[in-house]
VOGU-3710 file (C-alpha; in Angstrom, 3 decimals, decimal comma):
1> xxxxxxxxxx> -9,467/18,927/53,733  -10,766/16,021/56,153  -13,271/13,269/54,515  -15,790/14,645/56,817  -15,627/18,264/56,147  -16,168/17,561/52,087  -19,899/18,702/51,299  -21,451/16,115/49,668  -24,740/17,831/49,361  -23,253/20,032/47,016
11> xxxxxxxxxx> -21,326/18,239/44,945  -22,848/16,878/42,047  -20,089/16,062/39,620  -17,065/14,230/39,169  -13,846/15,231/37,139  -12,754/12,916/34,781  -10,241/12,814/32,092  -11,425/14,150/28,416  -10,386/11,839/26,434  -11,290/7,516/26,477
21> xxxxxxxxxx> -7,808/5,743/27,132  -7,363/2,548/25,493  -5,202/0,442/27,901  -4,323/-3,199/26,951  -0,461/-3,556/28,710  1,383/-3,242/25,787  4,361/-0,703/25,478  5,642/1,661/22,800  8,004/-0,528/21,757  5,503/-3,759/21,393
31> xxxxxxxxxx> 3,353/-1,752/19,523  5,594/-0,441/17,115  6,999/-3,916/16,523  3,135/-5,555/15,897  3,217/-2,277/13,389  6,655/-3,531/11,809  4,999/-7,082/11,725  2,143/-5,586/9,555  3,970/-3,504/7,452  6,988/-7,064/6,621
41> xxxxxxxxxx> 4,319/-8,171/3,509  4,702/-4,869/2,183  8,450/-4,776/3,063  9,016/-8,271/1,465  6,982/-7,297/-2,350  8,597/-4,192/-2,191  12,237/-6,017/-2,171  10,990/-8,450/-4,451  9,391/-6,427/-7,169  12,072/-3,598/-6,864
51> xxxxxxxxxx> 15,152/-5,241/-6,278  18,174/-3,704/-4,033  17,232/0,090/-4,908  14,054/-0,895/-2,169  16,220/-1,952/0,285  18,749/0,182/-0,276  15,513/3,065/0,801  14,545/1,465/3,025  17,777/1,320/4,910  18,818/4,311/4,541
61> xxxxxxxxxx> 15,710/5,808/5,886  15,856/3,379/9,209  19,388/4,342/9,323  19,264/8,065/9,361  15,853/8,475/11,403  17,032/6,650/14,370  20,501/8,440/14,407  18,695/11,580/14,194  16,691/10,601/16,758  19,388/9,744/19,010
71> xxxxxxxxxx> 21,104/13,074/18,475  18,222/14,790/19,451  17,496/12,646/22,297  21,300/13,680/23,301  20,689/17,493/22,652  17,535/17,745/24,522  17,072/15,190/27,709  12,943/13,494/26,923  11,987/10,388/29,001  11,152/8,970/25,316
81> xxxxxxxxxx> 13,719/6,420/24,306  15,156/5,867/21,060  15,139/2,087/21,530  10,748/2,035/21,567  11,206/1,553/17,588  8,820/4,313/16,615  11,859/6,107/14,116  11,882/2,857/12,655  8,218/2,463/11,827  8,380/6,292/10,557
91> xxxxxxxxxx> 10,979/5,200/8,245  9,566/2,399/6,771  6,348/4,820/6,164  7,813/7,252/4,721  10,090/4,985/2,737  7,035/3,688/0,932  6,134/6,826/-1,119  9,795/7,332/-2,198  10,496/6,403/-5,811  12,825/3,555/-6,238
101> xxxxxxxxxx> 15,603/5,671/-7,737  15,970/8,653/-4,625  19,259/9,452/-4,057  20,755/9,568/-0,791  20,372/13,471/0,186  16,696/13,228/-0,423  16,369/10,475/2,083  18,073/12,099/4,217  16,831/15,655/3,739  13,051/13,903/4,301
111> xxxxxxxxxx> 14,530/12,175/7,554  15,119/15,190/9,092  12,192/17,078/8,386  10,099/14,253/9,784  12,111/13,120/12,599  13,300/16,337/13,655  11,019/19,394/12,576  7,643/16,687/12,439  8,335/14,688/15,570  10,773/15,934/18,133
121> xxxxxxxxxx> 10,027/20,047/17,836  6,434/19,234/18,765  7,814/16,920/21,611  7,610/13,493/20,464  4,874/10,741/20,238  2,135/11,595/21,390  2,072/15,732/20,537  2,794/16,423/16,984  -0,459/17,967/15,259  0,097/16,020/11,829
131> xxxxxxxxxx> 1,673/12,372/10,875  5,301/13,376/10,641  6,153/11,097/7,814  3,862/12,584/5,386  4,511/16,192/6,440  7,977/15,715/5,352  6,821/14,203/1,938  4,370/16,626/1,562  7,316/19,571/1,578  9,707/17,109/-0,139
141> xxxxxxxxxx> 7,131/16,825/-2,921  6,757/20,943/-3,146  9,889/21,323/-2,879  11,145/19,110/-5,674  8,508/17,807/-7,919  10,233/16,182/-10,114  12,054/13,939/-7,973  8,488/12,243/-7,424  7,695/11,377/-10,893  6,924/7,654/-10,134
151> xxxxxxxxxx> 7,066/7,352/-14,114  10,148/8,377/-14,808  12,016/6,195/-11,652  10,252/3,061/-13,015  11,001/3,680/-16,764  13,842/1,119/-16,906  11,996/-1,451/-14,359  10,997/-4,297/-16,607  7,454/-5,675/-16,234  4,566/-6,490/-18,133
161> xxxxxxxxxx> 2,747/-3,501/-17,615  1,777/-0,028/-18,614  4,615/1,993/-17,380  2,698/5,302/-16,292  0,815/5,723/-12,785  -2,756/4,611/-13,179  -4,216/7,920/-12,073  -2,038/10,272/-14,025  -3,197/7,931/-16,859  -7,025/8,082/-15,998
171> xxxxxxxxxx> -6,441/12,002/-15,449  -4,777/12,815/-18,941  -6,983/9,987/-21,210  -9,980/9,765/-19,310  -12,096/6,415/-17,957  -11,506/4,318/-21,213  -7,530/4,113/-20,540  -8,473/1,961/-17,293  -8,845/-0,551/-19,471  -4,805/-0,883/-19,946
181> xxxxxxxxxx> -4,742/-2,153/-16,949  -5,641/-5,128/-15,238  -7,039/-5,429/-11,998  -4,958/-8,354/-10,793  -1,921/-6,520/-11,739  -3,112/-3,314/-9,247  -3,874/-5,887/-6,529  -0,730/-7,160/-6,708  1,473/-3,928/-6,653  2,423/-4,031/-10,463
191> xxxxxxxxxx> 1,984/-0,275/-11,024  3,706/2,440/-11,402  4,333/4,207/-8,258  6,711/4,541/-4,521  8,178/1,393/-3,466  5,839/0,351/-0,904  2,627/2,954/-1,269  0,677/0,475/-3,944  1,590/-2,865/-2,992  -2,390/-3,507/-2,074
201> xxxxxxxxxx> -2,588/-6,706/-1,688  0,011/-6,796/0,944  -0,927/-3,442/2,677  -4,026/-4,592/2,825  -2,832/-8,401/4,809  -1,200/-5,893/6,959  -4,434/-4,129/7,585  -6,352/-6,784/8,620  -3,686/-8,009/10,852  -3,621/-4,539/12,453
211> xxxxxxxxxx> -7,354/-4,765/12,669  -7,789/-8,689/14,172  -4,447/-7,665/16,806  -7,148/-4,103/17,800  -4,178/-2,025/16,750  -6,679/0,070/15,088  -10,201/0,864/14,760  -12,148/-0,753/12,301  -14,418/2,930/11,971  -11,351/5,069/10,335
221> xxxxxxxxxx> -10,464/2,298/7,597  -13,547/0,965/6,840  -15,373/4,665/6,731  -11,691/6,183/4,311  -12,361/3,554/1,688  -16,496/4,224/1,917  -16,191/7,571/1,274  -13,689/7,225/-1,149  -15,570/4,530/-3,296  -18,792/6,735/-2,688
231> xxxxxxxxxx> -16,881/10,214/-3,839  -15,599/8,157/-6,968  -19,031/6,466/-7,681  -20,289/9,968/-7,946  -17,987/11,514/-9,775  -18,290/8,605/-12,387  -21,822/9,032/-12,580  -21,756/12,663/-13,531  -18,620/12,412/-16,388  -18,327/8,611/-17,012
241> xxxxxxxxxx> -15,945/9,524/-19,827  -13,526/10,983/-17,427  -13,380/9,303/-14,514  -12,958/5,521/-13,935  -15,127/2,973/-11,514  -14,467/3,252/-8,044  -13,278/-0,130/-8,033  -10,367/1,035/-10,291  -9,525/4,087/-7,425  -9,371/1,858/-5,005
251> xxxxxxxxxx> -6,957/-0,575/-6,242  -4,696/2,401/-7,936  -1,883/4,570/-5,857  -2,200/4,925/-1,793  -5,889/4,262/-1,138  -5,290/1,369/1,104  -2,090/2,227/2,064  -3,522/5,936/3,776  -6,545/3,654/4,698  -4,820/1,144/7,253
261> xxxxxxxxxx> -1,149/2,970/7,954  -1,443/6,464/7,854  -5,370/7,823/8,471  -5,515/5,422/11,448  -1,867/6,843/13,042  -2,539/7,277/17,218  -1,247/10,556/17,931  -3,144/12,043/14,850  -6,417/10,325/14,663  -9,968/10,748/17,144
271> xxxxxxxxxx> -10,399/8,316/20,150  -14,117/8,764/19,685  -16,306/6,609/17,714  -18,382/8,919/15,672  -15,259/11,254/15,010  -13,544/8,139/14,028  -16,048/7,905/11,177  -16,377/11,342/10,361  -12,494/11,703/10,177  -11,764/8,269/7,638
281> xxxxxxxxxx> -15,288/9,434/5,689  -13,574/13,002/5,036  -10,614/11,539/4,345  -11,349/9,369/1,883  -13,888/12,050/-0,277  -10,730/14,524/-0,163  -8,275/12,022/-1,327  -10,644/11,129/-4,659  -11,546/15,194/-4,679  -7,645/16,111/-4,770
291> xxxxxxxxxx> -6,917/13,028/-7,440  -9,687/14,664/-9,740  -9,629/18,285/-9,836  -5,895/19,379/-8,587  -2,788/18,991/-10,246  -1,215/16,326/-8,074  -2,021/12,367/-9,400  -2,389/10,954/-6,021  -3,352/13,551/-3,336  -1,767/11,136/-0,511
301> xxxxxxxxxx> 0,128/13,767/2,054  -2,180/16,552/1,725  -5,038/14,404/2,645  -3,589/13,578/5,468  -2,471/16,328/7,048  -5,954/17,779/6,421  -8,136/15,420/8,143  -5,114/15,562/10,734  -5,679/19,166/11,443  -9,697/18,253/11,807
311> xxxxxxxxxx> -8,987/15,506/13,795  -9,070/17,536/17,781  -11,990/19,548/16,093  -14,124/16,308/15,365  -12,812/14,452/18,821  -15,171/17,487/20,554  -18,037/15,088/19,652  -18,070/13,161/22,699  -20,521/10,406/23,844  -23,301/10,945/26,567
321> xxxxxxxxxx> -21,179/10,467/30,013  -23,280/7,780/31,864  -22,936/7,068/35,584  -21,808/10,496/36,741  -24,484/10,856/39,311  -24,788/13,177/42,492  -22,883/11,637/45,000  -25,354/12,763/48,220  -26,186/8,783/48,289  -22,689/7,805/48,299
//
C-alpha cells in the first residue's frame, strides 16, 4: 500500500510492543560477567569459610553446566552461544545451596536438570517459565532429602557456633533459642547452611553493586525483604514464643540471597513497576509462610518458582500508554 492511499482518518491507534525493553548496549555476555562480579564476595567467603570442598562445588558445577551446554548447543543448532557465560552464572547459583559435602553425581545430576530440562528444553535465555537453577534444587531436594541436611554436612566444620541451621532451630525450640546465636555471626555467614546461600553480608555487597550498576530493580529486592520482615513481624506478634524477630529471619538462611540473585532473575521476573512490587512483596510473605508452617526449614526453591509462575500473570498490570494519539493531525 502507497503512503497516500493509507486512511488516516481512520486510524486511531498505533501497535506497539507489549512489553517495556530496557536497552543500555550491553550484551549477554557483559551482563553475566557484572553478575559474576557481584556474586566474587560471596565466591571468595564461601572458599574461605569452607575450605577446598567450596571450590571443589563450585567447579564442578561450572564444569559440567557449560559442557552440557555445549553438547546441547551441538545436538540442536540455537543462535545462543555457549561462550555468553550464562551456564556459568547458573552454576555458581545453584552451587550456593549445595551442602559443602555433595558428592560428585549430585552435582552433576542437578547440572543437568537445570541446564538441560530447566534451560535448553524451554529454548534458552529468555523462555524458560521458572529460574532453572532452583527448579533443579527444588527436585534435587524431593528427590533426596537427606542429602540437604545442612546440619549434618557441617557437623565436622569447626567454628564457634551453634552447629544446627538457625531456622530448623527456631522451628523445633521456638523464639527463645535465637538467642544462641549472634547476630554478627549471621551477618557474616557463620551458620549452618549451603556454601554460598547465607553468606549475607557478602550477598548483600553484591546486591547493592547489582543495584548502583541498574542490573536490577530496586522494587523486587527492596519489596521481598518488606514483605518478608512484615509477614515475620506478624507472625511474632501473634505467638512470640514461637517465632523469632524479623530481624533474626532476615539475617538467617537465603533471605537476601533469593532477595538480590534469584527473585530479581530477567527471564523470570515482571518488567513493570507495580508487578515488580507485587511479585518481591509475595515473594517474600511466602518464603516466611513456607519457613513457619511446612516441613521444609528454609522454603528457598519453592518460593521461587511460585512467584515465577505469577510473574506473566502480574506483568498484565500495565501502565496508562501516553502519547498514542489519533494520527489525523499527523
Amino acid at each position: 500500500m502507497k503512503y497516500d492511499e493509507i486512511d488516516f482518518q481512520s486510524a486511531k491507534t498505533l501497535n506497539v510492543a507489549g512489553h517495556p525493553h530496557w536497552r543500555d548496549g550491553t550484551g549477554l555476555a557483559g551482563l553475566q560477567k557484572i553478575w559474576l562480579l557481584a556474586l566474587s564476595p560471596a565466591i571468595v567467603a564461601s572458599i574461605w569459610l569452607f575450605g577446598m570442598k567450596s571450590a571443589r562445588i563450585m567447579g564442578l558445577a561450572i564444569a559440567f553446566s557449560v559442557l552440557l551446554e555445549a553438547l546441547c548447543n551441538a545436538v540442536v543448532k540455537t543462535k545462543e552461544r555457549t561462550t555468553n557465560w550464562h551456564s556459568v552464572t547458573l552454576a555458581v547459583l545453584f552451587s550456593f545451596v549445595m551442602p559443602c559435602d555433595a558428592p560428585w553425581w549430585l552435582v552433576l545430576v542437578g547440572c543437568f536438570i537445570m541446564i538441560v530440562i530447566g534451560k535448553k528444553l524451554f529454548g534458552g535465555y529468555g523462555a524458560y517459565p521458572v529460574h532453572p537453577a532452583m527448579l533443579s534444587y527444588a527436585m534435587l531436594l524431593v528427590s533426596w532429602p537427606r542429602r540437604f541436611d545442612y546440619t549434618a554436612s557441617c557437623s565436622l566444620i569447626d567454628w564457634p557456633v551453634k552447629m544446627i541451621e538457625p531456622l530448623r532451630l527456631i522451628k523445633t525450640g521456638g523464639s527463645a533459642m535465637a538467642d544462641m546465636y549472634r547476630w554478627q555471626d549471621l551477618l557474616l555467614g557463620k551458620q549452618v547452611g549451603g556454601i554460598g546461600n547465607a553468606l549475607v553480608l557478602y550477598l548483600l555487597l553484591g546486591g547493592i553493586l547489582l543495584l548502583i550498576l541498574r542490573q536490577v530493580p530496586w522494587q523486587i529486592p527492596a519489596a521481598f525483604l518488606a514483605g518478608h520482615g512484615l509477614m515475620a513481624w506478624i507472625l511474632c506478634l501473634i505467638d512470640p514464643d514461637q517465632f523469632a524477630s524479623p530481624f533474626f529471619y532476615l539475617l538467617s538462611g537465603s533471605t537476601v540471597f533469593a532477595a538480590f540473585f534469584l527473585a530479581p532473575e530477567h527471564t523470570t521476573s515482571p518488567a513493570n513497576r507495580l508487578p515488580m512490587f507485587i511479585y518481591g512483596l509475595l515473594g517474600g510473605v511466602l518464603l516466611m509462610l513456607i519457613r513457619a508452617f511446612s516441613v521444609y526449614t528454609d522454603g528457598l526453591a519453592f518460593t521461587i518458582l511460585l512467584i515465577n509462575l505469577c510473574y506473566p500473570l502480574l506483568d498484565k498490570i500495565t501502565p496508562r500508554v501516553l502519547g498514542i494519539e489519533a494520527v489525523r493531525n499527523a
